[in-house]
TORGUGU-493322 format. One record per atom (N, C-alpha, C, O): atom name; x negated, y, z. Coordinates in Angstrom, 1 decimal, decimal comma. Layout:
<kekes>
+----+--------+--------+--------+
: at :     px :     py :     pz :
+----+--------+--------+--------+
: CA :      X :      Y :      Z :
...
+----+--------+--------+--------+
</kekes>
This chain:
<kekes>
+----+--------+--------+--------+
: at :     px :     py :     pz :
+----+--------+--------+--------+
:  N : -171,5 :  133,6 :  134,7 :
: CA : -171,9 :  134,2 :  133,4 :
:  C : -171,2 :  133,5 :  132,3 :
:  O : -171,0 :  132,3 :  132,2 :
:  N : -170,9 :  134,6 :  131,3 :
: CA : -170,2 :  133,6 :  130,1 :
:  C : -170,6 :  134,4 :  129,1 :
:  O : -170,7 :  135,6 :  129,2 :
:  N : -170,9 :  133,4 :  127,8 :
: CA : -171,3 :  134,2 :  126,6 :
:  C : -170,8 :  133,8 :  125,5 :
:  O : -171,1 :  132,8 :  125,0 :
:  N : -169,6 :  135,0 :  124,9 :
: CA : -168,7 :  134,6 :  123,6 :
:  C : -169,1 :  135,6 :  122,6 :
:  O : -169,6 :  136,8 :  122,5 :
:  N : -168,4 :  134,2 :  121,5 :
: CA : -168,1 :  135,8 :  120,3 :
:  C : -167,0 :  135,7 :  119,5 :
:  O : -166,9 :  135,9 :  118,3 :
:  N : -165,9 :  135,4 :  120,8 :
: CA : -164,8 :  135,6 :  120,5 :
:  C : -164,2 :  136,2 :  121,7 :
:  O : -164,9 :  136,1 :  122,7 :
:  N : -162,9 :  136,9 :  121,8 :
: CA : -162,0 :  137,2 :  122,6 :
:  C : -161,3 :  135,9 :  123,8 :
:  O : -161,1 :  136,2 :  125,0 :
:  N : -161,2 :  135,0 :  123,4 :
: CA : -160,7 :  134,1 :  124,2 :
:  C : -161,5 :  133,0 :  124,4 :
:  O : -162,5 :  132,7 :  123,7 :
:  N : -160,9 :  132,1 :  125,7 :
: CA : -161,5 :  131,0 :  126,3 :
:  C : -160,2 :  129,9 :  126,5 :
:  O : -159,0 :  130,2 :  126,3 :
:  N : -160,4 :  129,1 :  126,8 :
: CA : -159,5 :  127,9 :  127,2 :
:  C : -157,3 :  128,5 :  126,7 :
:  O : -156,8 :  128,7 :  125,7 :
:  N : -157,0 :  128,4 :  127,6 :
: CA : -155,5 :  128,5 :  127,5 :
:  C : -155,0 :  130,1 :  127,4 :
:  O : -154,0 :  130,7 :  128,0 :
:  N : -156,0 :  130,8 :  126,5 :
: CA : -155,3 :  132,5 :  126,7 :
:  C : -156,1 :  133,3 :  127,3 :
:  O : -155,9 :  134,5 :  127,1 :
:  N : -157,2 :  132,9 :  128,1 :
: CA : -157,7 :  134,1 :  128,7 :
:  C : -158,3 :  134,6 :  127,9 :
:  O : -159,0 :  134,0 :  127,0 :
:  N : -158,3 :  136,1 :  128,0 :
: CA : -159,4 :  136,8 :  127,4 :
:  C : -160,7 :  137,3 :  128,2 :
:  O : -161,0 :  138,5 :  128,6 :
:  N : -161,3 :  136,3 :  128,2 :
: CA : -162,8 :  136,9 :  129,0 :
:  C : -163,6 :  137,6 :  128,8 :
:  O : -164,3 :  138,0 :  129,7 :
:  N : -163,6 :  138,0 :  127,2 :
: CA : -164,4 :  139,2 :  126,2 :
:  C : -163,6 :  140,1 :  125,2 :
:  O : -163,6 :  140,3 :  124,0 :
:  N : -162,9 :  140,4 :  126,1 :
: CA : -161,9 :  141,3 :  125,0 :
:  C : -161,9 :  142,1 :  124,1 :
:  O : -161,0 :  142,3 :  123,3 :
:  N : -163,2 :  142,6 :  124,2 :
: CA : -163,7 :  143,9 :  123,4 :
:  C : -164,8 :  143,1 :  122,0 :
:  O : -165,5 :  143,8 :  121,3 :
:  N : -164,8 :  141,5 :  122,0 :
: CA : -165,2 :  140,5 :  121,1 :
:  C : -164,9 :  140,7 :  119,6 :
:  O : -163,7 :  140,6 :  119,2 :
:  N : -165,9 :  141,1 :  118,7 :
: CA : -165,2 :  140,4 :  117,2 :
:  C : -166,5 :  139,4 :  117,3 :
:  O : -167,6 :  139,4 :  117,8 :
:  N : -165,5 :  138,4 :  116,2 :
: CA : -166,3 :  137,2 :  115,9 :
:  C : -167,7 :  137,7 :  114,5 :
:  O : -168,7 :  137,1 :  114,3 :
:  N : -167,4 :  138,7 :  114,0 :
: CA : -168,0 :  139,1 :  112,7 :
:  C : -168,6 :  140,4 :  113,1 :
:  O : -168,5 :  141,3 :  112,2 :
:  N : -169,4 :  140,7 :  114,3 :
: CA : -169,6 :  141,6 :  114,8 :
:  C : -171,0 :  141,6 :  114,9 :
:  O : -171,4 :  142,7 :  115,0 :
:  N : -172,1 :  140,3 :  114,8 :
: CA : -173,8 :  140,1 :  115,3 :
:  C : -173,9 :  140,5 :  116,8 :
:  O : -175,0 :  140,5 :  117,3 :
:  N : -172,9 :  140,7 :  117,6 :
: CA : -172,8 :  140,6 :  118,5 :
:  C : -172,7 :  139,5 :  119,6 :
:  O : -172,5 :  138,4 :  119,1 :
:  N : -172,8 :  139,5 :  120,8 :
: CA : -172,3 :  138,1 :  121,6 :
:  C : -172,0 :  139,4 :  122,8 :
:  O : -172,4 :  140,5 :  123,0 :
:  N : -171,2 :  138,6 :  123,3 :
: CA : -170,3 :  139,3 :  124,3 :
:  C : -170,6 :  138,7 :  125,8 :
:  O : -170,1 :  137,6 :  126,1 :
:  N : -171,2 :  139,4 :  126,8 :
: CA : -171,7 :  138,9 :  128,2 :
:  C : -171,1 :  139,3 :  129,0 :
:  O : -171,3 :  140,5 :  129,3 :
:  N : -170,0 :  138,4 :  129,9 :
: CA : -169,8 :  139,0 :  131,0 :
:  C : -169,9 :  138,3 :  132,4 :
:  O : -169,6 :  137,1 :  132,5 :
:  N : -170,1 :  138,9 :  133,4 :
: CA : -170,9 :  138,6 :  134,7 :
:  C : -170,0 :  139,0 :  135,7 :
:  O : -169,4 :  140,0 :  135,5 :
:  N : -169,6 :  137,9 :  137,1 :
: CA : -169,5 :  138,4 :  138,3 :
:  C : -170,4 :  138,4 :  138,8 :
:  O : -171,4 :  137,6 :  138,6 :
:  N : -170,3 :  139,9 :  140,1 :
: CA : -171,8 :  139,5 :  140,8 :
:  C : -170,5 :  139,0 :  142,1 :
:  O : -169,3 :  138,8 :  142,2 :
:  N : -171,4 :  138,8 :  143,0 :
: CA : -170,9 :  138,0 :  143,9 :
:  C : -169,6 :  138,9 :  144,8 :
:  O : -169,6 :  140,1 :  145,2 :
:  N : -168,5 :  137,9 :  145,1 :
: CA : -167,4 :  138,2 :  145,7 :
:  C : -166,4 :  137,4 :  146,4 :
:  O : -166,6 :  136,2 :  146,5 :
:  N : -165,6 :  137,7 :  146,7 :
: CA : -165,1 :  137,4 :  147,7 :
:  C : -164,2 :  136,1 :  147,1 :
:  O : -164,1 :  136,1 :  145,9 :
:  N : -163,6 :  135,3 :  147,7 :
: CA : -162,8 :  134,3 :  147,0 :
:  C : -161,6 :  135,0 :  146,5 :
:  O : -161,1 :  134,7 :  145,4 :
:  N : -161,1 :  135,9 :  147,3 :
: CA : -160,0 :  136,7 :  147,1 :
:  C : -160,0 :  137,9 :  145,8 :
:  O : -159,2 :  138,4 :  145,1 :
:  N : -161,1 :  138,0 :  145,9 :
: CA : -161,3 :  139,1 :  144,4 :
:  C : -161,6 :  138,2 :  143,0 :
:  O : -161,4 :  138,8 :  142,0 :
:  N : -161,9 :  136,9 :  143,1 :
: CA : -162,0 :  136,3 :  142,0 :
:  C : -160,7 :  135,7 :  141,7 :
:  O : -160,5 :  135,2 :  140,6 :
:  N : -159,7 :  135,8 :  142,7 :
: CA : -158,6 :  135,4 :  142,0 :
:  C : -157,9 :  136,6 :  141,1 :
:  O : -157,3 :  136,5 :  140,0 :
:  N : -158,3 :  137,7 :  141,9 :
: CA : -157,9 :  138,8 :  141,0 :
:  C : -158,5 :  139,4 :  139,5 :
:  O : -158,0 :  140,0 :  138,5 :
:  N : -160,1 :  138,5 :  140,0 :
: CA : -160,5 :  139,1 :  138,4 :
:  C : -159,5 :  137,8 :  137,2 :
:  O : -158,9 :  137,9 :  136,2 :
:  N : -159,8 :  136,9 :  137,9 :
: CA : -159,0 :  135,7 :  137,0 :
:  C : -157,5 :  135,5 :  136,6 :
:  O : -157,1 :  134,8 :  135,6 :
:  N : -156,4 :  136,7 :  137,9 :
: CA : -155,7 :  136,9 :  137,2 :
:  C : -155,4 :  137,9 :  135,9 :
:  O : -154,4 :  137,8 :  135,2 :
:  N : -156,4 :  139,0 :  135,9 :
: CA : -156,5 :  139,6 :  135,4 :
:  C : -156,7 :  139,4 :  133,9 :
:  O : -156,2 :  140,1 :  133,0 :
:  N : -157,7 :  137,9 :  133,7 :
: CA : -158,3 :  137,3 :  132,5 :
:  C : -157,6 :  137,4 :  131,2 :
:  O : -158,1 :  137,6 :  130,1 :
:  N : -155,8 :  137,2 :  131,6 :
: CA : -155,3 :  136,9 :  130,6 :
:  C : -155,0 :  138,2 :  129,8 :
:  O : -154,8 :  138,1 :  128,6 :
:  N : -154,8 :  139,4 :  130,4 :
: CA : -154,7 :  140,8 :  129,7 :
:  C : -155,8 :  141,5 :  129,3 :
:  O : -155,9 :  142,4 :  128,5 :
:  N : -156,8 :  140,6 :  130,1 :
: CA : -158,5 :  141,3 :  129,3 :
:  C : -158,6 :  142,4 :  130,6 :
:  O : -159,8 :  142,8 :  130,9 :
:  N : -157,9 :  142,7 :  131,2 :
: CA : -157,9 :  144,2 :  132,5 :
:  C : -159,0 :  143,7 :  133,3 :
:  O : -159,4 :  144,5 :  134,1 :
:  N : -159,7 :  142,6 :  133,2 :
: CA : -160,5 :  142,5 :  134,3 :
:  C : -162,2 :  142,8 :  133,9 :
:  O : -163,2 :  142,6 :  134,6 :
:  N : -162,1 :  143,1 :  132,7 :
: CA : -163,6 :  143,9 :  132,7 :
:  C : -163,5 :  145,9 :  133,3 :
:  O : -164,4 :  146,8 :  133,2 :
:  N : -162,4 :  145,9 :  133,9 :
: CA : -162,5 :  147,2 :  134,5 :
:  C : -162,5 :  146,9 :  136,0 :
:  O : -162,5 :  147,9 :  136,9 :
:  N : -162,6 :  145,8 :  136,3 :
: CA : -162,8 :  145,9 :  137,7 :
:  C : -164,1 :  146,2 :  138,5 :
:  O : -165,1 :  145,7 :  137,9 :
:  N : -164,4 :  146,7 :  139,4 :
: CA : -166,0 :  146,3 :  139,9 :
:  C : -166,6 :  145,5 :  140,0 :
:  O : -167,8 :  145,7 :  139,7 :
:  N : -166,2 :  144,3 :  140,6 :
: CA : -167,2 :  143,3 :  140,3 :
:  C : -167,7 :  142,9 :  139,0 :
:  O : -169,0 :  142,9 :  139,0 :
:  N : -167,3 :  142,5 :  138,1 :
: CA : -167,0 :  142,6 :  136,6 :
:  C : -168,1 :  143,0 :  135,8 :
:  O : -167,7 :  144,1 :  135,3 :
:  N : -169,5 :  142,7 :  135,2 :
: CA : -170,1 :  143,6 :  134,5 :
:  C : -169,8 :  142,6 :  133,0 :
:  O : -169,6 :  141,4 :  132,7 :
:  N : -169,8 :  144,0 :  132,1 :
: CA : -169,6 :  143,5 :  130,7 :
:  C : -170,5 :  143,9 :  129,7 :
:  O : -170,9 :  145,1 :  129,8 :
:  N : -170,9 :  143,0 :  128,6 :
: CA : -172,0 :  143,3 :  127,7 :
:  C : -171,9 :  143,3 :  126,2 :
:  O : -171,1 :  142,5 :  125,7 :
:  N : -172,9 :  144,1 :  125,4 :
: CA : -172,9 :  143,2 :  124,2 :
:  C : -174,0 :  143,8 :  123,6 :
:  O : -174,2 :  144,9 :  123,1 :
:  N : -175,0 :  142,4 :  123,6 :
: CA : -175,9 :  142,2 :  123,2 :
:  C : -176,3 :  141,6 :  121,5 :
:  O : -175,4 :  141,0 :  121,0 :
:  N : -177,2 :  141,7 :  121,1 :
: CA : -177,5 :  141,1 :  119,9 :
:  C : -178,1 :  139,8 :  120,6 :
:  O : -177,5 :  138,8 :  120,3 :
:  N : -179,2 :  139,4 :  121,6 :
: CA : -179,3 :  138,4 :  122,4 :
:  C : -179,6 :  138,5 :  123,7 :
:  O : -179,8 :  139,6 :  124,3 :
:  N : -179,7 :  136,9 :  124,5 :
: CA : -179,5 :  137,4 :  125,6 :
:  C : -180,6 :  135,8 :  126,1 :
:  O : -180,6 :  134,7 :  125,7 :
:  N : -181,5 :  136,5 :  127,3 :
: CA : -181,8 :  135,1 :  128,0 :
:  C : -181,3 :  135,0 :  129,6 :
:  O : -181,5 :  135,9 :  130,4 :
:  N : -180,8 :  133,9 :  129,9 :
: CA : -180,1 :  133,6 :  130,9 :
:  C : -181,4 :  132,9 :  132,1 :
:  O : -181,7 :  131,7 :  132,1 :
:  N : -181,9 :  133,5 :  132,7 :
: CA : -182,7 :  133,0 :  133,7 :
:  C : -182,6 :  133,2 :  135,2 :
:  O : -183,2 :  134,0 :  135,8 :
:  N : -181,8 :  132,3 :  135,6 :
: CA : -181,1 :  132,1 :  137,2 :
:  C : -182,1 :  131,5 :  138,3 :
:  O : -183,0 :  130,6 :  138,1 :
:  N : -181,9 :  132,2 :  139,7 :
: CA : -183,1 :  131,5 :  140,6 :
:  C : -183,0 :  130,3 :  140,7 :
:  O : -184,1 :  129,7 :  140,9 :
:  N : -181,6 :  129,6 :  140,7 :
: CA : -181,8 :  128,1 :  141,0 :
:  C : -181,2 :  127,3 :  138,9 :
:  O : -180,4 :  127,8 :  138,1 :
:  N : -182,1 :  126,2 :  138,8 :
: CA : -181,7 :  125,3 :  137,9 :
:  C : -180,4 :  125,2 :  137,6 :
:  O : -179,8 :  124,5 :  138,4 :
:  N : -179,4 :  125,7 :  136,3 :
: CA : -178,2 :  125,3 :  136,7 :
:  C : -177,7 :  124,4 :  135,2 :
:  O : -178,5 :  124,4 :  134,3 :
:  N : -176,6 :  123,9 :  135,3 :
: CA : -175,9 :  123,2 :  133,9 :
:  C : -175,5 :  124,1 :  133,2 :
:  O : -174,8 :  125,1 :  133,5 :
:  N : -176,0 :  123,7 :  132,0 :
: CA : -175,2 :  124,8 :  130,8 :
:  C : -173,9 :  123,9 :  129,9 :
:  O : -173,9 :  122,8 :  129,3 :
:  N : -173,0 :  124,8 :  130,2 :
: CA : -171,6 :  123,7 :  129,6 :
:  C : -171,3 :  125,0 :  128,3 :
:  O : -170,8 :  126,1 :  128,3 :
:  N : -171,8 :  124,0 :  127,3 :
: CA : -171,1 :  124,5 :  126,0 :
:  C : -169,9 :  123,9 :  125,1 :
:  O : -170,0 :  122,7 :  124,8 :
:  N : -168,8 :  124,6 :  124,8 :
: CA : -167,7 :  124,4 :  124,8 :
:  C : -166,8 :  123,1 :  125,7 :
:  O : -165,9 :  122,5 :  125,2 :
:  N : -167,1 :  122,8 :  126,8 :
: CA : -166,4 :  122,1 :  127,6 :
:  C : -167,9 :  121,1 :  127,4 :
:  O : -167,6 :  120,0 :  126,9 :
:  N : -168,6 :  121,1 :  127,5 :
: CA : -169,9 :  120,1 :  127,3 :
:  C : -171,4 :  120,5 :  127,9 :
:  O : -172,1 :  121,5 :  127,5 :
:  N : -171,7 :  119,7 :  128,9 :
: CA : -172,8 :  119,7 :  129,5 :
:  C : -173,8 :  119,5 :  128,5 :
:  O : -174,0 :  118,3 :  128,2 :
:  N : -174,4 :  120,4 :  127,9 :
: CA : -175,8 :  120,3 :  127,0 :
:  C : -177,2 :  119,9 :  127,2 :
:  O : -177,8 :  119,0 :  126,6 :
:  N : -177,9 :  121,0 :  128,6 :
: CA : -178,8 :  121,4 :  129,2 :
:  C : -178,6 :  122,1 :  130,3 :
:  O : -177,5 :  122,6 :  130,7 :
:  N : -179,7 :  122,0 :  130,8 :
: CA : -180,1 :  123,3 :  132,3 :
:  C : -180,7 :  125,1 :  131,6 :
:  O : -181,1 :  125,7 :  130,6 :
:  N : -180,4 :  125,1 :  132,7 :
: CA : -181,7 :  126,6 :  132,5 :
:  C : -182,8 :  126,5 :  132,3 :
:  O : -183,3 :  125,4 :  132,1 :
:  N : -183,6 :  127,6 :  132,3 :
: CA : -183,2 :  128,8 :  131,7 :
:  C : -182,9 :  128,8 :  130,0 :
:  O : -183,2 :  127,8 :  129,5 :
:  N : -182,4 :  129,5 :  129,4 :
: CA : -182,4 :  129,2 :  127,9 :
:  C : -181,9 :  130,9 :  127,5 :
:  O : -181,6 :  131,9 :  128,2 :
:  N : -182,0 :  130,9 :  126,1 :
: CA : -182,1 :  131,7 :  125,4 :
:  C : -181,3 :  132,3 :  124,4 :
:  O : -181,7 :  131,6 :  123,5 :
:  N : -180,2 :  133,3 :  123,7 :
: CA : -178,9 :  132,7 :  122,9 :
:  C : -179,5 :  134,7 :  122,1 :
:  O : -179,9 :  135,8 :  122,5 :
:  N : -178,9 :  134,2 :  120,8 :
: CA : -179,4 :  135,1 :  119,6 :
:  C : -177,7 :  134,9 :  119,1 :
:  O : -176,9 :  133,9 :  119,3 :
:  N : -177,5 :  135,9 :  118,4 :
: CA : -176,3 :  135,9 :  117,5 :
:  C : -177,5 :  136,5 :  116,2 :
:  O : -178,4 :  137,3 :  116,4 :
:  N : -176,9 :  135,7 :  114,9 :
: CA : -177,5 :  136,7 :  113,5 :
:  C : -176,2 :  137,1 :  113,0 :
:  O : -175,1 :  136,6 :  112,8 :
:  N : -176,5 :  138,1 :  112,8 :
: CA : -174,9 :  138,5 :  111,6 :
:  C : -174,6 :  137,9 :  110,3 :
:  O : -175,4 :  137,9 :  109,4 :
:  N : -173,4 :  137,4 :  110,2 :
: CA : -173,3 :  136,8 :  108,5 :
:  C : -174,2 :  135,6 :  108,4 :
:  O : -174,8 :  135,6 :  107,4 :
:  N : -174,4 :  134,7 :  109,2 :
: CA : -175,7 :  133,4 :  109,4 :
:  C : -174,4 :  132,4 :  108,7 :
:  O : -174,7 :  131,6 :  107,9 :
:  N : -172,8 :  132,5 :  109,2 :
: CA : -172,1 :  131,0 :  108,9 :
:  C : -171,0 :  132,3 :  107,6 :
:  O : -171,0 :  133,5 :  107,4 :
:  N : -170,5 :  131,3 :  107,0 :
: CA : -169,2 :  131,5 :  106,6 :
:  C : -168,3 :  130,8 :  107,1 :
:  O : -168,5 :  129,6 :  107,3 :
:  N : -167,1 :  131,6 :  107,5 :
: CA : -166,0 :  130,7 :  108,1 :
:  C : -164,6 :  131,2 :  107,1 :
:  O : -164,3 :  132,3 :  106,9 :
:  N : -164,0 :  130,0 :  106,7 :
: CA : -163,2 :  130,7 :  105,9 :
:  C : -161,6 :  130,0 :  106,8 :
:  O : -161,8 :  129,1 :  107,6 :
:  N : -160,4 :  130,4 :  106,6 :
: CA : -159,5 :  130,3 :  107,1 :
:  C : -158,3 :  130,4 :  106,5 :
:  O : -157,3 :  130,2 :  107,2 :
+----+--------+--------+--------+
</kekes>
């Protein structure tokens, strides 16, 4: 599960492509379970954004979202182990100014 509210992640992927940052949106997207060989496909796919059309693939966009998984897991925000589960995530619209 990954939750942005931007278009990209790490080196180019687009994992939420359908993302604006200025949207009050957050952008959710989910594999459900698969094959080792289909996650390579959704992951190649990552960098053109094409892999929220695949089947396994579910894509969202929520105003908020709670994340509650059967087993305890780490939550890593932006490259950083924060907490565990379960937890809770709200976007407000217009909450920051970002100027550039």
């Amino acid at each position: 599960v990954g939750i942005q509210v931007n278009q990209h992640s790490g080196k180019g992927l687009r994992f939420c492509p359908h993302s604006k940052w200025d949207d009050g949106l957050l952008d959710v997207i989910a594999v459900e379970s698969a094959s080792r060989m289909m996650l390579f496909r959704v992951l190649d796919k990552c960098y053109s954004g094409k892999h929220v059309a695949m089947d396994p693939v579910q894509y969202y966009q929520v105003k908020s979202v709670s994340v509650i998984p059967e087993v305890d897991t780490p939550v890593v925000l932006d490259g950083e182990i924060v907490h565990g589960t379960p937890f809770d995530v709200k976007c407000v619209k217009g909450a920051i100014d970002i100027f550039v």
